[in-house]
C-alpha positions in Angstrom: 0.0 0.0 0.0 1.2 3.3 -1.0 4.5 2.1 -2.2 5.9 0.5 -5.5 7.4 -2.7 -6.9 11.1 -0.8 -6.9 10.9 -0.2 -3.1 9.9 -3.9 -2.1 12.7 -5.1 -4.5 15.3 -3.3 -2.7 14.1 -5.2 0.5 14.6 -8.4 -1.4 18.4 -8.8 -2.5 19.0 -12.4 -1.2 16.2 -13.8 -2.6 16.8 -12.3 -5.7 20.2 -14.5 -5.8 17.8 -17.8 -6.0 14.5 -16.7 -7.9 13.4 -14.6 -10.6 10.8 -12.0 -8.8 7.9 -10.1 -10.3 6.8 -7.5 -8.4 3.4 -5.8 -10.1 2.0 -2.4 -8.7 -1.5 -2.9 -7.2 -4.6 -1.1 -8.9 -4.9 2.1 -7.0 -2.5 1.2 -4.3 0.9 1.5 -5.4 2.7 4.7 -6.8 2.7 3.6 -10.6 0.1 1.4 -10.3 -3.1 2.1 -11.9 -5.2 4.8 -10.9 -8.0 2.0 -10.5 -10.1 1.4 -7.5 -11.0 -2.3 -7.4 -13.8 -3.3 -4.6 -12.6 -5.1 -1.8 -15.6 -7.2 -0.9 -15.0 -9.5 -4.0 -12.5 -11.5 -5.5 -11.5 -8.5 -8.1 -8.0 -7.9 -6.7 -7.9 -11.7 -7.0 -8.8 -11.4 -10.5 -6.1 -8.7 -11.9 -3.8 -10.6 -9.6 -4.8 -14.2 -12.0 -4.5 -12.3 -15.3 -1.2 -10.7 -13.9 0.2 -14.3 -14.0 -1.8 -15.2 -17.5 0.1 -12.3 -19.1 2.7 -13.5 -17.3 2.7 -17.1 -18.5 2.8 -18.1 -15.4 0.5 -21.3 -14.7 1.4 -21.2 -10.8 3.8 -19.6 -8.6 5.0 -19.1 -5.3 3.3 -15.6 -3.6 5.0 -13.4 -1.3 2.7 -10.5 0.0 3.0 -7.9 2.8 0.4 -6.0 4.1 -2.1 -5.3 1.6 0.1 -7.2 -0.6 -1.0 -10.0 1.6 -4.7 -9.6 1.0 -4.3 -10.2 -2.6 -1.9 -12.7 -2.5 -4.0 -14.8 0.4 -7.1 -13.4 -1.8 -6.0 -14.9 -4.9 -4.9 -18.5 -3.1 -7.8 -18.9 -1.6 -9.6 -18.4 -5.1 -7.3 -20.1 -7.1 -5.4 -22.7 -4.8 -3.9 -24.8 -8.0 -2.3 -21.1 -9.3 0.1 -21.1 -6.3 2.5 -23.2 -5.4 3.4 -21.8 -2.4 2.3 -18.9 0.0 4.5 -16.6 2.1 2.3 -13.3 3.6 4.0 -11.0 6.2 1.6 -8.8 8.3 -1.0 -9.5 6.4 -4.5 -7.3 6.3 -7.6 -9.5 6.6 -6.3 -12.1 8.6 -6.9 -10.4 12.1 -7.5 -6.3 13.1 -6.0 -4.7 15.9 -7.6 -1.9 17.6 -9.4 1.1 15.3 -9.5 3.1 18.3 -6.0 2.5 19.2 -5.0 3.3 15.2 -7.1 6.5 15.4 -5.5 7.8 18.7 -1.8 7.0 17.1 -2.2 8.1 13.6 -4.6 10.6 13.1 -3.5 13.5 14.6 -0.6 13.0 13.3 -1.5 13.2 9.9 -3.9 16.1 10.1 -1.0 17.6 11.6 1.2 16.7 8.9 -1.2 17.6 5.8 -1.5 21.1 7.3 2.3 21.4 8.8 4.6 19.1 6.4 8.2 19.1 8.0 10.6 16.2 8.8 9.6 16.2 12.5 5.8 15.5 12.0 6.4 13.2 9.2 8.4 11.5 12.0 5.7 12.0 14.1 3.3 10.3 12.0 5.1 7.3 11.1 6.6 6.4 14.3 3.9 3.9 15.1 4.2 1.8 12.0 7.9 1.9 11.4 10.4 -0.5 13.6 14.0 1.4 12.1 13.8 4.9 10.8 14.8 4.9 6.9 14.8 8.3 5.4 14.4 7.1 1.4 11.6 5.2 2.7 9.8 7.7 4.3 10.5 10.5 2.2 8.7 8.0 -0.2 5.6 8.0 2.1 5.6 11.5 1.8 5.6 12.0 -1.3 2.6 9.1 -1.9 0.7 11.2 0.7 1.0 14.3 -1.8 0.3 12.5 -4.9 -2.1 9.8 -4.2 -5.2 9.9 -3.4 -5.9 8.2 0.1 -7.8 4.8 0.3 -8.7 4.8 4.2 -10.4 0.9 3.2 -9.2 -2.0 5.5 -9.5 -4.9 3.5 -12.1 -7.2 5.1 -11.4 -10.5 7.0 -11.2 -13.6 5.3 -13.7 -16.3 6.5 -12.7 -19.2 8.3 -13.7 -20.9 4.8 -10.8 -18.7 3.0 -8.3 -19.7 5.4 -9.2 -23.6 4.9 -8.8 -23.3 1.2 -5.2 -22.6 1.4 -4.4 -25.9 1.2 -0.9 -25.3 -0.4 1.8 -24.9 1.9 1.8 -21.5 3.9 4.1 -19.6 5.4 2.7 -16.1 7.8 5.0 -13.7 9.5 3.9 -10.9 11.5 5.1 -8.2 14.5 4.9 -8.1 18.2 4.2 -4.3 17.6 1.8 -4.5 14.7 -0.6 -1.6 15.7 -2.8 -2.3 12.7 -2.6 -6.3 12.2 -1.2 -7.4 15.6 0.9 -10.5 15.4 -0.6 -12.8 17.8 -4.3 -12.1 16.8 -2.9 -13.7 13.4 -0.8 -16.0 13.9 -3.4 -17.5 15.9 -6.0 -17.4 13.2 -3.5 -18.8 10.8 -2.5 -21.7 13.4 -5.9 -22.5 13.7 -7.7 -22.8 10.6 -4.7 -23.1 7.6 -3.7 -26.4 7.5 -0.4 -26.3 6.7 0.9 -23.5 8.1 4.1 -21.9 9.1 4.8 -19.0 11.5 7.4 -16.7 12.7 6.7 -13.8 15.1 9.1 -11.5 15.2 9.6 -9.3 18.2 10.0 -5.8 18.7 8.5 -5.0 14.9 5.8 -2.7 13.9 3.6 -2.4 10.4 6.1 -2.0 8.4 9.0 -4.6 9.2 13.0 -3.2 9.7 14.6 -2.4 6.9 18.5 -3.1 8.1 21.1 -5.4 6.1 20.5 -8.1 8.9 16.4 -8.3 8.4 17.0 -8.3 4.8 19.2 -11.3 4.8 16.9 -12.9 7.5 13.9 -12.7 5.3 15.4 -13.6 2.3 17.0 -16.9 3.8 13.4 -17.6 5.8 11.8 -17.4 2.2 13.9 -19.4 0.4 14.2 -22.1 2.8 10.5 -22.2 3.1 10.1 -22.5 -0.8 12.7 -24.8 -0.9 11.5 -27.0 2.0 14.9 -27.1 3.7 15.1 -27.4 7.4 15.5 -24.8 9.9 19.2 -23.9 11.3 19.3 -25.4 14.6 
């Protein structure tokens, strides 16, 4: 949401070094993406996301999503289970929703006083709750989304207990202790409970949006890849 495919390839460099990635912007969501405004209540998102990969000749795949990234991709699984091979989501929306209150009270003073008073201490203001490491391209990235795009306040509904059974490929769900807007044990414990085969990690002391340090990139690109490649955790 409110990024681009260049920005979550720059978070990916390891797995890069083991699979060829497409990254499409989302309909009305990411910053080149088209100016479109698919329904969330449907499987539309699950739909571009199918003829994404039938332009791509792709007849399944493995998924990665994060945040909203992870609606469609769990979305499109749950549709289309023979289309992926395998699923990785990492604070996924419509799995579990933390507090609206609690978002409200953390974010929305912040960015009316943002949009009125722009300067580098109220963006900071406003994005302290959702980001675990300050990173300046990223957020100066934010900014600029918040200038040029309109805002889709939406929260992607939850998936039915019914969605979450489908996924009968293998599934892989990583979320944050500190996850204001999709708290990571709300999920997990969804996931745990209704996916049925499921993988999880929970990673402490991480917000919305996950770090974005040399030591998490490695992390995540070794977690996906041994996870796709079904090789056994380090002891």
């Amino acid at each position: 949401m409110r990024t681009g495919a260049s920005f979550l390839l720059s978070e990916l460099p390891t797995l890069a070094k083991h699979f060829r990635l497409y990254a499409p912007d989302m309909p009305g969501q990411s910053i080149r993406g088209p100016e479109v405004k698919l329904p969330v209540n449907d499987d539309s998102y699950a739909d571009w996301l199918l003829d994404v990969m039938d332009g791509l000749g792709l007849p399944s795949t493995n998924l990665f999503g994060v945040s909203w990234g992870g609606f469609v991709a769990r979305l499109t699984a749950s549709k289309a289970p023979e289309r992926v091979s395998k699923l990785s989501i990492m604070m996924p929306a419509g799995i579990a929703n933390g507090s609206h209150l609690t978002g409200m009270a953390k974010m929305a003073f912040p960015m009316i006083r943002h949009t009125l008073w722009p300067t580098s201490n109220s963006l900071r203001s406003l994005l302290h709750p959702i980001m675990t490491t300050w990173d300046s391209d990223w957020a100066n990235a934010i900014a600029c989304s918040f200038q040029d795009m309109k805002m889709d306040t939406r929260v992607p509904p939850l998936a039915t207990d019914d969605d979450l059974q489908r996924l009968q490929m293998p599934t892989l769900v990583i979320a944050g202790t500190d996850d204001i807007s999709f708290p990571g044990s709300l999920v997990l414990d969804r996931v745990r409970r209704l996916v049925p085969d499921v993988k999880t990690e929970l990673i402490h002391d991480c917000k919305h949006c996950p770090p974005t340090t040399e030591v998490f990139r490695v992390w995540l690109g070794d977690r996906l890849s041994r996870f796709i490649h079904d090789e056994p955790e380090p002891v």
